[in-house]
C-alpha positions in Angstrom: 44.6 -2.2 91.5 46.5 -2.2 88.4 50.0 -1.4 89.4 53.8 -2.1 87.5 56.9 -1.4 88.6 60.2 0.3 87.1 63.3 -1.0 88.4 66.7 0.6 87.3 70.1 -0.6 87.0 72.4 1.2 88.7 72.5 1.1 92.4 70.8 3.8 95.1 68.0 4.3 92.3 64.6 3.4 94.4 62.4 1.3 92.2 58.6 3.1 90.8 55.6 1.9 91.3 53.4 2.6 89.5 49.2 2.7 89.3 46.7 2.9 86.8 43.0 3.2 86.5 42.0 -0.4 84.6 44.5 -3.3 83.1 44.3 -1.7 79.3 45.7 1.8 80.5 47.9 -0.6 82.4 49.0 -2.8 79.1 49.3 0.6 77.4 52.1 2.3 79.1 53.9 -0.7 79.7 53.7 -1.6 75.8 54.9 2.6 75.4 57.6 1.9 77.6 58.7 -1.3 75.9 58.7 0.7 72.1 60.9 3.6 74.1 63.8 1.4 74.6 66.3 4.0 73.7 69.2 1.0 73.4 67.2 -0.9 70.7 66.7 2.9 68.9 71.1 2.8 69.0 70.9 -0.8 68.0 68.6 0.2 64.7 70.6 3.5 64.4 74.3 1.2 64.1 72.5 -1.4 62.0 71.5 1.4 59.5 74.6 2.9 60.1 76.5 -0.1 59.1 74.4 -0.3 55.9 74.9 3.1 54.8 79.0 2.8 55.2 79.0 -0.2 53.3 76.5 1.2 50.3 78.3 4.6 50.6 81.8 2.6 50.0 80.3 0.5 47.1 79.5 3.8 45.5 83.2 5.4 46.0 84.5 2.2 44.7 82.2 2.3 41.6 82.7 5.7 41.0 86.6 4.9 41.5 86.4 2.2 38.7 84.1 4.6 36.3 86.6 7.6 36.7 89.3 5.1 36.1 88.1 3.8 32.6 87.3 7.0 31.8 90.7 8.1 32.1 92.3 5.1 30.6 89.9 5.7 27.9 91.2 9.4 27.6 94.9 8.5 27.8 94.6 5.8 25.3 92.6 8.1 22.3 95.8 10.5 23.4 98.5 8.4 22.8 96.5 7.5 19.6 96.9 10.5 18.0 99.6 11.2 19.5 101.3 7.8 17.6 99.2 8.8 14.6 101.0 12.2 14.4 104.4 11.1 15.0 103.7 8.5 11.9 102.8 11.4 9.9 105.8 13.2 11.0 108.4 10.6 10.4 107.2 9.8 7.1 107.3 13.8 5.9 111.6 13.5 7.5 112.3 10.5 5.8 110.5 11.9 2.2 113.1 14.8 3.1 116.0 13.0 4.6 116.4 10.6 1.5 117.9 12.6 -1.2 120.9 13.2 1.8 121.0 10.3 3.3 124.0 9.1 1.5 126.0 12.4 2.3 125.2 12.0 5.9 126.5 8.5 5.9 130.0 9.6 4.0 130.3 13.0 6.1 133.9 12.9 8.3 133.9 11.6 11.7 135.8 14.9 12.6 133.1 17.1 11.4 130.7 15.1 13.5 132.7 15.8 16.6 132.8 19.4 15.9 129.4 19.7 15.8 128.6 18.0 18.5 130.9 20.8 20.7 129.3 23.7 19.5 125.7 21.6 19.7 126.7 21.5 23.7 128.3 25.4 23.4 124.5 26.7 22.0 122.9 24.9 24.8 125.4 26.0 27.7 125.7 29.7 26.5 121.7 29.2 26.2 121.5 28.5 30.0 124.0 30.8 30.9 121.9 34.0 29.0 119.1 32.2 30.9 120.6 32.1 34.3 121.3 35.6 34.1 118.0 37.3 33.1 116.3 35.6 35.6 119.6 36.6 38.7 118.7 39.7 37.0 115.0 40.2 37.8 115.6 38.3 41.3 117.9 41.3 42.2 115.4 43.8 40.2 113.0 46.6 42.4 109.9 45.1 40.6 110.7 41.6 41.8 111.2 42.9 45.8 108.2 45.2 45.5 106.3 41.5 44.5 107.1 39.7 47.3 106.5 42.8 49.3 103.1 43.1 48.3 102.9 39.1 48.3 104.0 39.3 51.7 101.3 41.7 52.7 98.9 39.1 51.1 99.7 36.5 53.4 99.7 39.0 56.6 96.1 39.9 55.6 94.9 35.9 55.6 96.2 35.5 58.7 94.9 38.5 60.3 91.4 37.5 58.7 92.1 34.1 60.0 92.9 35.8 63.3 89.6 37.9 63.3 87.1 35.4 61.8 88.4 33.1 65.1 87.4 36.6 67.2 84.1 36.8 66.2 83.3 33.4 66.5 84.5 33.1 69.9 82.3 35.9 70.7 79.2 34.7 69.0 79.9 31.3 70.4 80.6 31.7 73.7 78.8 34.6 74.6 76.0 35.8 71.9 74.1 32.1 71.8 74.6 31.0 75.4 73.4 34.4 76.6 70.1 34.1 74.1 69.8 30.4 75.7 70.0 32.6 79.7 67.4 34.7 78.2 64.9 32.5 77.4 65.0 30.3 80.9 62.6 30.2 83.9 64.6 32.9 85.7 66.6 34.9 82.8 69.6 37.3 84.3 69.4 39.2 81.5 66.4 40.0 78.7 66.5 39.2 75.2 66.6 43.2 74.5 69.7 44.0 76.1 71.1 40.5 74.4 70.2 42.5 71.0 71.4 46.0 72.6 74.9 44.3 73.3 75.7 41.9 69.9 73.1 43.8 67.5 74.4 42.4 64.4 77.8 40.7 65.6 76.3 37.2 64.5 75.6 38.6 60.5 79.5 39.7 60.6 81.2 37.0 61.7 78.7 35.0 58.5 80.1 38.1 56.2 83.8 37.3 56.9 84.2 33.8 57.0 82.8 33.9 53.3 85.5 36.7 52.6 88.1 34.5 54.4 87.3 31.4 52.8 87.6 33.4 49.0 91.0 34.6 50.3 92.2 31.2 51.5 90.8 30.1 47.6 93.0 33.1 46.1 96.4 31.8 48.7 95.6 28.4 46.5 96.4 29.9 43.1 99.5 31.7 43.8 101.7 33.0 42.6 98.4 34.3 40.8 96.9 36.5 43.1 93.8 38.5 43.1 92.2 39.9 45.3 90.0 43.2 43.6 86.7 41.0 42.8 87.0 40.1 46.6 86.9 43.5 47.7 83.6 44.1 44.8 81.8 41.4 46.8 83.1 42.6 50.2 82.0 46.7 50.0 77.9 46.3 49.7 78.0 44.6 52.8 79.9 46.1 55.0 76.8 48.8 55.7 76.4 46.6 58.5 78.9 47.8 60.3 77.8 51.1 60.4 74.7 49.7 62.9 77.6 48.0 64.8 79.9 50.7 65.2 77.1 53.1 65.6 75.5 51.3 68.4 79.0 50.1 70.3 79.0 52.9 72.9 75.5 51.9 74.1 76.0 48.4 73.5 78.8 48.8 76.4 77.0 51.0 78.9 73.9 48.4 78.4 76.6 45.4 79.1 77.4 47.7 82.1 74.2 48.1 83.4 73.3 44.4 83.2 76.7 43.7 85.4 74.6 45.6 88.0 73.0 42.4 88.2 75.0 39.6 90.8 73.2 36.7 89.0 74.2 37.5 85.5 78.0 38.9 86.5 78.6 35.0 87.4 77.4 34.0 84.6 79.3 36.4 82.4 82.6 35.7 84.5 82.0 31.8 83.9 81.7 32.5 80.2 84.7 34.4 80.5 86.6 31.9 82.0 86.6 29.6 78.8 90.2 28.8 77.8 88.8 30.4 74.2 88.1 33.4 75.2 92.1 33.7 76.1 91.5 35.5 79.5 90.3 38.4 77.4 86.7 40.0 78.8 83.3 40.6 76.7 84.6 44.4 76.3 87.5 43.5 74.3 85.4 41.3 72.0 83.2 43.8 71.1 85.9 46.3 70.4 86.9 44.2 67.8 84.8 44.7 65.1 85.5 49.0 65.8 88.7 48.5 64.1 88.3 46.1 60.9 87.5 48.5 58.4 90.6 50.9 59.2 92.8 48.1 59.2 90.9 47.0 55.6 92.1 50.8 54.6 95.5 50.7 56.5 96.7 46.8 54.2 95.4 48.3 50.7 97.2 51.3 51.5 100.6 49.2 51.6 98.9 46.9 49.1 98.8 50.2 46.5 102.4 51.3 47.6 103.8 47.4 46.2 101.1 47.3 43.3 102.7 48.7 39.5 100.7 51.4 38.4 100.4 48.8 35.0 99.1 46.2 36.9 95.5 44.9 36.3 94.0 45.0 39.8 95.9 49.3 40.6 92.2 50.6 39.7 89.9 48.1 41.5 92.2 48.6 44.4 92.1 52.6 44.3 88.6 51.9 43.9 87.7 49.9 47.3 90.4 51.8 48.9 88.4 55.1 48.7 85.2 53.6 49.2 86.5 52.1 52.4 87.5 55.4 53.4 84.2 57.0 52.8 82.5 54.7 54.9 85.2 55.2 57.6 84.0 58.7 57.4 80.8 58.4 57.7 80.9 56.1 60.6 83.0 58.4 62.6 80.8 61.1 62.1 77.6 59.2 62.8 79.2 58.1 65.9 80.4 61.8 67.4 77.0 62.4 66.6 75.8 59.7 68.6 77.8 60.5 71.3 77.0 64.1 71.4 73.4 63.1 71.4 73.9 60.8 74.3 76.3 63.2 76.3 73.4 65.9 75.7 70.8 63.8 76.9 73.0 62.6 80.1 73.6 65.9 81.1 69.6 67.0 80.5 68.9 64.4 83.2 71.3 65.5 85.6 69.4 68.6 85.7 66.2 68.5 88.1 64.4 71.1 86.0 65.6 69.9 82.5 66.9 71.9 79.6 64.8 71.9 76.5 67.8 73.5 74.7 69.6 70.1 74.7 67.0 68.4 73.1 68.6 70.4 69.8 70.5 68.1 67.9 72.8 70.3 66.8 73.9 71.5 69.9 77.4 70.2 70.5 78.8 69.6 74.2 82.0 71.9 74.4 83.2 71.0 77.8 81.9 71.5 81.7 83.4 72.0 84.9 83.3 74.0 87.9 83.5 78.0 87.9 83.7 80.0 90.8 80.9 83.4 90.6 82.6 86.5 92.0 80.2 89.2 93.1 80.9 92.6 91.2 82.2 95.5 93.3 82.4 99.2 91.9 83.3 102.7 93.3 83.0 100.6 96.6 79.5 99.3 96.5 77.8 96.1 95.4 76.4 96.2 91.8 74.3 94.1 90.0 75.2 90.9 88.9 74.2 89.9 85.9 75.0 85.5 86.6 73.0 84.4 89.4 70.9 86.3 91.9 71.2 89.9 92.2 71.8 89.8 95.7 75.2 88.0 95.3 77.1 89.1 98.3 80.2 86.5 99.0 81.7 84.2 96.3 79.4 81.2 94.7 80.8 77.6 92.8 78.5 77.0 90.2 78.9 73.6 87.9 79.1 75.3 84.1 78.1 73.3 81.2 79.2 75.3 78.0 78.1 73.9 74.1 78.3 75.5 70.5 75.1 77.5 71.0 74.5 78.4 75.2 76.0 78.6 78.2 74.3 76.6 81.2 75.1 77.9 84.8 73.6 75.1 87.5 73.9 75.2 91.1 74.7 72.2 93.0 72.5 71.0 96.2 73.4 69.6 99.2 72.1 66.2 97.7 74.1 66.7 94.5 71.7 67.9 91.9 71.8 70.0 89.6 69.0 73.3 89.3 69.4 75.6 86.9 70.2 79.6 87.9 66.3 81.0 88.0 68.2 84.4 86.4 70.9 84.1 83.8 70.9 80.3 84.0 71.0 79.6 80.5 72.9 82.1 78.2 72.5 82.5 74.4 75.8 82.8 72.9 74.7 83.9 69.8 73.1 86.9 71.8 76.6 87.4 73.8 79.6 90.2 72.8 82.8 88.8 73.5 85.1 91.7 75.0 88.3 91.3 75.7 90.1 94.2 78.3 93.1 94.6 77.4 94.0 97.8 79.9 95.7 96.2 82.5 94.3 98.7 85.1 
């Protein structure tokens, strides 16, 4: 028998051991084993290491040295013409200077004095004028509407900075550890509803930490600030959000749905419990994203009302402004249509028989609730009835679903659903007369 044996180092580790078929499988695995040494791998790994430090720091120092000659190179041709022009400059004065020189050496000491004073009068009075234009502007409306609208520059990093940190605590510590769940022996949720939920939350947070980073780029050139070709980089991609915002409400009852689940409501509530996520719940981070773009609108809005209709960036800022608000537009249309859809198709289900009529997209849900059906009574006698079955004798509650183009009248069973009236169940409105009595007899 060809047997060896693995001891370990730490205590209350049994020892293997192990058998093999002939002594050259046996030499094999113990020569595999040898080679798999995982401390002499970190001992290669910190001897490598050690040489790339030290070849990486003879290169900084070189290129230290080079940049160093090359500017004591550029300072010396400087001062070089710099010296050569001040020759040239001193010799022109002192062609000038020499027919006078003799008058300036004779002139009165008195006169000298005086014009010294008024030398330091010109340059006081100077700083004086100076002093004053620029109290002047200080204290001027354009100079508070400036540090207004600066002011509103720096709330907007922060609130980016703020935002950018959102996202990535929700792709971070929910949207990549919930992909890892998905993907295990026993998954608590499925890589669908992973992609139901975030969708496109990952691509955002990429979009705005490139916007964030040119903003933090435009903070390092103030007091120059602008921010227009920002905006021009920022509008073609913010169509993603209209996947996002149109898929939010489903994302949430699918996240609901999924907390049906015990396993995956731990898992969710240990992911929630990470001192990033602040105490604040999965919900709230996908709200997030819902708001950006109105608060976009709301900071250009104040940006406009502090920007000089002369000033270079007024157009490009009227300019993303409005195409901002477009897209805020659309979305909220494309999500009431959504919603209608969905609330259609919820109440379609509810009803045993179904409802082909709700299939219409442009049906729109009015409102629903409970009516109660009174039977008709005239000259003493039971009529007809035209809601319901004809043979209505005592008073019925009927659940009444009303929309933009039919009424629906459903009775309720003793289990709870919904069946449609077999007569005068569902009502054409456009077919209906609206009459009003207005005898009060």
């Amino acid at each position: 028998q060809h047997y060896f044996t693995v001891l370990f180092g730490h205590e209350g580790q049994k020892p293997l051991e192990l058998r093999c078929e002939d002594e050259v499988d046996g030499d094999e695995w113990v020569e595999a084993i040898h080679q798999a040494s995982y401390s002499d791998i970190l001992i290669e790994r910190e001897v490598l290491m050690q040489k790339y430090i030290h070849l990486v720091q003879i290169v900084e120092t070189e290129k230290i040295a080079a940049n160093q000659l090359r500017h004591q190179l550029e300072d010396q041709d400087t001062e070089i013409e710099r010296l050569k022009s001040e020759i040239i400059a001193l010799n022109k004065t002192k062609e000038k200077m020499r027919p006078y020189q003799g008058n300036q050496e004779d002139e009165d000491p008195d006169i000298k004095k005086i014009k010294k004073v008024q030398s330091f009068m010109r340059g006081w009075l100077c700083r004086r004028k100076w002093k004053t234009i620029v109290q002047d502007y200080i204290c001027s409306p354009h100079a508070e509407s400036m540090r207004k609208r600066n002011q509103i520059v720096f709330n907007m990093v922060e609130a980016e900075s703020e935002y950018v940190h959102q996202l990535y605590v929700l792709v971070n510590c929910f949207l990549r550890p919930l992909r890892m769940a998905a993907s295990s022996k026993k998954p608590p949720i499925s890589h669908d509803d992973v992609s139901s939920i975030f969708l496109n939350s990952e691509t955002i947070m990429f979009l705005h930490e490139i916007f964030h980073q040119g903003l933090k780029a435009r903070i390092a050139n103030w007091p120059t600030l602008i921010l227009a070709d920002l905006f021009d980089i920022l509008l073609p991609m913010l169509n993603i959000y209209q996947e996002f915002v149109r898929n939010h409400q489903y994302s949430l009852q699918v996240l609901a749905n999924c907390k049906q689940n015990r396993d995956f409501d731990k898992l969710l509530k240990q992911y929630e419990a990470n001192p990033a996520c602040e105490g604040r719940m999965l919900e709230t981070f996908l709200t997030y994203p819902m708001f950006q773009i109105p608060r976009y609108i709301i900071t250009l809005h104040e940006l406009l009302a502090h920007t000089p209709h002369e000033h270079v960036e007024r157009k490009s800022l009227e300019f993303a402004k409005s195409k901002l608000e477009e897209l805020s537009r659309v979305m909220h249309d494309e999500v009431s249509d959504t919603e209608n859809i969905r609330k259609n198709l919820a109440i379609e289900r509810t009803i045993v028989e179904g409802c082909d009529i709700l299939l219409d997209t442009s049906q729109t849900f009015i409102r629903q609730g409970s009516l109660i059906q009174v039977p008709s009574v005239e000259r003493g006698k039971l009529s007809k009835v035209r809601l319901g079955s004809l043979s209505l004798k005592k008073e019925g509650e009927r659940q009444c679903f009303l929309f933009t183009k039919h009424f629906l009248i459903c009775t309720r069973s003793s289990g709870g659903k919904l069946h449609l009236l077999k007569t005068g169940g569902v009502l054409s409105l456009i077919e209906c007369t609206l009459i009003e009595e207005t005898d009060a007899s």
